[in-house]
N, C-alpha and C positions, 0 to 999 in steps of 0.2 A: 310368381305367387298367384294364389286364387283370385280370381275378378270378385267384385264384392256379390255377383251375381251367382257365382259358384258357393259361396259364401253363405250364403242365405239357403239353397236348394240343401247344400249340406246338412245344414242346422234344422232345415223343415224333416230330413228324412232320421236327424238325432229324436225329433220330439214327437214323429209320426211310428217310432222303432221300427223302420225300414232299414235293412242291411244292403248297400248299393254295393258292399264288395263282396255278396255270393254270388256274383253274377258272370258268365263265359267272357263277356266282354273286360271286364275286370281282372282278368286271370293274370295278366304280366306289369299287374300298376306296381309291384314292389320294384322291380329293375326297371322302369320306364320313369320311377321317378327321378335317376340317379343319372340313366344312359340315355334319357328324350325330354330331360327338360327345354322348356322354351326360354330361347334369351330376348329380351325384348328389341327391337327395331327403331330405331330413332326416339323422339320422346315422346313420351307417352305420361299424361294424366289425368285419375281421375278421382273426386270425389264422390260421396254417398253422404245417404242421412236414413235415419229410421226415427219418424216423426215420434211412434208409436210402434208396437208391439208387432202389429199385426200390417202396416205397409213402408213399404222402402223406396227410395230414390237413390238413380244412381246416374252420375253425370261423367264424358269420359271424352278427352282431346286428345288427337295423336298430331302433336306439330311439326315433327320433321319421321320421311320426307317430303312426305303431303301434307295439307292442314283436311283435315275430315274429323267428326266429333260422332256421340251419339247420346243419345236421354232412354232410359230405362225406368221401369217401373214395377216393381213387384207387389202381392199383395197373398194372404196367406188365412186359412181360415183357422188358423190356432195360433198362439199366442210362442212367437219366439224371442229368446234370450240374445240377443243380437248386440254384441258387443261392440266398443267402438275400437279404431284404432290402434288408437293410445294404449288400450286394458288387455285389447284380444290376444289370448294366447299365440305367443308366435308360431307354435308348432301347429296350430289348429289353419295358418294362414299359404301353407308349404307346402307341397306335393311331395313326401318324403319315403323312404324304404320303414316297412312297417311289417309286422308281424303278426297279421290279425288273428282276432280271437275267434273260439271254434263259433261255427254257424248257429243258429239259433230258431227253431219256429218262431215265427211273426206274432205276436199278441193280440187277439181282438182289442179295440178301443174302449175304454171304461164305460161302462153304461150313465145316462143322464136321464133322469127323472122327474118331471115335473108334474103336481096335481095327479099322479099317478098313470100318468102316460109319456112314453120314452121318448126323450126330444133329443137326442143327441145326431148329430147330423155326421156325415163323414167328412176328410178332411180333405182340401184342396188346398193348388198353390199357382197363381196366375203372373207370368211374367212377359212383358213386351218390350221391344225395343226398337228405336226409329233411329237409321242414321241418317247423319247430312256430309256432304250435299246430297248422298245418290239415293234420298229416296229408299232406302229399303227396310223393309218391317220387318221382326223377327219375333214367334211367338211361344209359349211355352206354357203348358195346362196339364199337371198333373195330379192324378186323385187316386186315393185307395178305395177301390171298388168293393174287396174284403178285406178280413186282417191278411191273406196270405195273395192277395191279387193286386196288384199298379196297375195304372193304366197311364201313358204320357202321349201326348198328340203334341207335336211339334212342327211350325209351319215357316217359310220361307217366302214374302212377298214382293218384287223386284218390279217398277216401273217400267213400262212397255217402253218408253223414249229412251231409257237407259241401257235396254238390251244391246250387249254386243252380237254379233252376228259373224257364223263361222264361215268358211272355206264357200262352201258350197250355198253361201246366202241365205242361209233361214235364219230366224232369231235363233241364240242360243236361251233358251227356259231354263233359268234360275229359280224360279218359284218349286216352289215343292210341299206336300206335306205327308209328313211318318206320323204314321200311330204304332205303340210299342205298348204292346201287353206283357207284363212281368210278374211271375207266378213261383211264391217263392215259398218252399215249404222245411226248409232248413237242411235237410240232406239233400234233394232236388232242389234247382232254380231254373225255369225255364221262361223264356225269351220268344216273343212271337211278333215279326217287325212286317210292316206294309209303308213300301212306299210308292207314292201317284204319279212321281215323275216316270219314272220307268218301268213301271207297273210292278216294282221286287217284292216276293212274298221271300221269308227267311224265320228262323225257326234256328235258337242256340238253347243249349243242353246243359248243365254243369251239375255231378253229383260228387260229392264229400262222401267220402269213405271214413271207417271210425265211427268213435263216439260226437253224437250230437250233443252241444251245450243247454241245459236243463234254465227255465224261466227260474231266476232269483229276486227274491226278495231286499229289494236295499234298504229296506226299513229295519229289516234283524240284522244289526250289525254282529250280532252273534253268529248267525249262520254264514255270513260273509267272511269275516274273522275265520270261521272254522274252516272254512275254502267251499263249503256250500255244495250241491248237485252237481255235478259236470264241470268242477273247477278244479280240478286238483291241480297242485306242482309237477313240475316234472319230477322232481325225486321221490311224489308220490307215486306215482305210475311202477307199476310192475319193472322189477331193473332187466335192460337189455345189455347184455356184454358187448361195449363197440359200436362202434354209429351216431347216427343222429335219428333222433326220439319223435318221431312227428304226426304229421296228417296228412294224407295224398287227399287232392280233388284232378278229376279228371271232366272233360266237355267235349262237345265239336258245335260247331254251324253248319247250317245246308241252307243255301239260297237261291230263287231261282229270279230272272227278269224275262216277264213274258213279251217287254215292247222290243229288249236283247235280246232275244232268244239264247240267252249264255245264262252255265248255272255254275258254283262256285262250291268247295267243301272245307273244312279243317277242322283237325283233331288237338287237343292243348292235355296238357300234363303239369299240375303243380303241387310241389313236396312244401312244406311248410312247418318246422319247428315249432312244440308248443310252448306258449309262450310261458315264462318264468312268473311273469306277476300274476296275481288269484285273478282281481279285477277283469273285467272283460275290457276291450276297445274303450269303449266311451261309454257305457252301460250303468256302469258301478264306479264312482268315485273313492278312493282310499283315501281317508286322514290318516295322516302323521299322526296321530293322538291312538290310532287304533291298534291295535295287532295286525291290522293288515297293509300299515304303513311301512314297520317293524319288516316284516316280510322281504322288502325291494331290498332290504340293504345289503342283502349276502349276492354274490355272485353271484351269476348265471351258472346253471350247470352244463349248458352249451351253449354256443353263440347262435346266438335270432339269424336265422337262414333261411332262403326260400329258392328252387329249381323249380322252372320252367321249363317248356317244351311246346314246342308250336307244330305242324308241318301241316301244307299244303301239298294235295297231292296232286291236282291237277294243274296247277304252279311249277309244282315240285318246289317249292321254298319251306326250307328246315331254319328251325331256329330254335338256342340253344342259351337259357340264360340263369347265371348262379350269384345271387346276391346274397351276401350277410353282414353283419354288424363287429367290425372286430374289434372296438373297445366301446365304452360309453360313447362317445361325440364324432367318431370313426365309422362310414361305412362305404364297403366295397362293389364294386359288381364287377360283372364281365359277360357277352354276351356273343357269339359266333353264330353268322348267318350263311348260308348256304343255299343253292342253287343244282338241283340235279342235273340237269338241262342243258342249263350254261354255264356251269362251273364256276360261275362267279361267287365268290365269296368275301364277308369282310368280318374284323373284330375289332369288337367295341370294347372300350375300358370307362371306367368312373368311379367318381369319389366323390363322397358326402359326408362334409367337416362343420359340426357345431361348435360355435364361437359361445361361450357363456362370460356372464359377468364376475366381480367380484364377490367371495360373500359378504352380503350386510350385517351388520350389529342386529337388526333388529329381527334377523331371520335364521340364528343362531340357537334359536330356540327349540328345541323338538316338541315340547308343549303347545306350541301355538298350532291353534286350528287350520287348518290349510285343505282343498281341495286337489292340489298336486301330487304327482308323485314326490316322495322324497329324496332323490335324487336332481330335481329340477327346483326345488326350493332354497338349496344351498347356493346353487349357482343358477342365478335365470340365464336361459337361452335368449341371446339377443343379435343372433345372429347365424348365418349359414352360407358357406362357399361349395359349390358345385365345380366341378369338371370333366370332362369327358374327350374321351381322346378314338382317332378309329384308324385305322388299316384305310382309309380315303383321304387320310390327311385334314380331316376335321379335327379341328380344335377348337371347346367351347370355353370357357370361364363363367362364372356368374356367382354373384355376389347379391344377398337378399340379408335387408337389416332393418332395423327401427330405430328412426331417428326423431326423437320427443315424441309427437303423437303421431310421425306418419311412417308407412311403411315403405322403402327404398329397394329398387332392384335395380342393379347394374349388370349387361353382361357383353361381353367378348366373341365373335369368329372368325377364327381365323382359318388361313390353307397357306401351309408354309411352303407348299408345292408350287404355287405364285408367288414369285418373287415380284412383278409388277404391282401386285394389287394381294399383300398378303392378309389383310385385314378385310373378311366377307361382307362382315356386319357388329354395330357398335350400338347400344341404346339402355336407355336408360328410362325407367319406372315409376312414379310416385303415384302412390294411393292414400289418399285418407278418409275415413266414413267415420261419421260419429254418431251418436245415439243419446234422446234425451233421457234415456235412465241413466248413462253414464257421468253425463256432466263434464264431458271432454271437451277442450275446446283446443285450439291449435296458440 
């Protein structure tokens, strides 16, 4: 599941309308949620609180195999909806296969007026972190320079008594700091990264092909209802005889380290089904009450699918990955990696199974207001089993639930290829944050 720290950055770049997924890096999160999730390591917990709006506390022990902790602190200069727990949607808290909505220009920030002179400041997000015992600081500051410009500087500070020291007896330097400039203009997204330890300058590229998604108004539930600018259904769309209906985006990276004197390249390819509901990702809420709740209810007219494509060429490492949704609560991937080189190759499988509740009496209603889809209101999601299986003899399990107000992750690995020692690693998760708007308590 998300740390409550990832959690927060999310929600700052919901309220800032930053898209983190038109990004090159970003290109394979649909199969990477399914084929590279993390199982947790011994035990692990932590809580949070969000006194207020605007800053967060987050506290975090890992008691087996080691005892180590850490304290964090966030702070944000806009006002986020920071849910607790207990209320947070589950699916908002999961790394899951997803079908995003088409790209979008970035919006300038609303103008602020005061006395007739413009006081509106732009938006930052400041977060640090200290662990113990070892001492090390972790830093994170990022700001929208323009509506279509990020900028993120991220720092790494490691106590000189703590340094290990390699082969050849010099300290190894852990410290580090990146600055990442992010330039995002809806059919282009481009990436420009610097970092001091090694001196790497790097430079990723990502362009969408197609129709760009048009700024909507979600105040006209009219025009939303209607499917609005740049929203149409798939059955709207011109008919294609055969195939799947989509959107290609295509990227590369180029890197260089001048203290390595090594430079690095790759090119990415992803196909992407559009999606069935009007609404966008997170953009546009649908009530049940609307006509564009009414919408969700009929089938899909193909299944939510996404192809990737990776390859290295100075690696020579190809990678090859096809994820889609084959029922509501069901989703599949598969992903074959290859090696020109050395021939080495392996294939990954996975599955991602949504566990829902019963329906309630009191959610039987189609009248009643609601922000969900309506498919997720009949049955709350309260729950998700992961698996993954490879051509190396790994095998994961993991199990992520909500248990009264706190959030539980359990997961499994194994290598059946050891008979001595077939279980790799076993751990288990517990998170709870709360918030005084919510009035959660444990």
């Amino acid at each position: 599941m998300h740390p409550f720290a990832s959690y927060v950055l999310r929600s700052y770049y919901k309220a800032t309308g930053w898209n983190e997924d038109n990004l090159y890096a970003n290109i394979t999160r649909s199969s990477n949620a399914i084929l590279d999730f993390t199982v947790p390591r011994g035990l692990h917990l932590s809580v949070s609180k969000s006194p207020n709006s605007l800053f967060k506390t987050t506290y975090s022990m890992n008691a087996m195999p080691t005892l180590n902790g850490s304290v964090g602190y966030i702070f944000t200069s806009c006002d986020l909806d920071v849910k607790a727990s207990g209320n947070v949607r589950f699916k908002d808290m999961i790394e899951r296969f997803r079908v995003y909505d088409q790209p979008r220009r970035p919006e300038a920030k609303e103008e602020e007026w005061l006395a007739g002179e413009r006081v509106d400041k732009r938006d930052y997000l400041l977060y640090g972190r200290f662990y113990l015992p070892t001492g090390r600081l972790d830093a994170l500051y990022s700001t929208r320079l323009t509506p279509t410009l990020q900028a993120l500087v991220a720092a790494i500070s490691h106590p000189p008594s703590n340094l290990t020291t390699d082969i050849g007896g010099r300290s190894a330097n852990v410290s580090n700091l990146i600055v990442n400039l992010q330039h995002d203009v809806g059919r282009w997204c481009t990436e420009y990264t610097w970092s001091a330890d090694d001196s790497m300058w790097g430079v990723r590229v990502l362009h969408n092909f197609g129709k760009l998604g048009l700024p909507v108004d979600t105040s006209d539930e009219n025009s939303i209802a209607a499917g609005g600018p740049g929203l149409k259904r798939v059955d709207e769309e011109d008919a294609v005889e055969g195939g799947l209906r989509g959107r290609v985006s295509a990227g590369a990276e180029v890197y260089f380290s001048a203290k390595e004197r090594s430079a690095g390249v790759s090119t990415g390819f992803r196909f992407t089904t559009l999606p069935d509901a009007t609404p966008p990702s997170f953009q546009i809420p649908g009530p049940s009450s609307s006509p564009l709740g009414q919408i969700s209810k009929g089938p899909p007219s193909q299944p939510p699918t996404t192809i990737t494509a990776l390859f290295n060429p100075m690696l020579g490492h190809m990678s090859g990955a096809y994820s889609a949704r084959v029922s509501r609560d069901l989703s599949l991937s598969s992903r074959f990696d290859f090696n020109v080189y050395s021939y080495e190759s392996e294939w990954t499988m996975g599955a991602e199974w949504w566990m829902r509740s019963s329906p309630r009496p009191d959610d039987l209603d189609d009248t009643a207001p609601t922000t969900l889809p309506l498919d997720e209101v009949k049955q709350e999601v309260h729950g998700v089993i992961k698996a993954r299986a490879s051509t190396n003899n790994d095998v994961s399990l993991m199990w992520e639930s909500r248990l009264r107000n706190m959030l539980v992750s359990f997961g499994v690995v194994s290598d059946f290829s050891d008979r001595t020692k077939p279980i790799k690693a076993i751990g288990l998760e517990l998170s709870y944050f709360s918030s005084d708007n919510s009035g959660d308590n444990l």
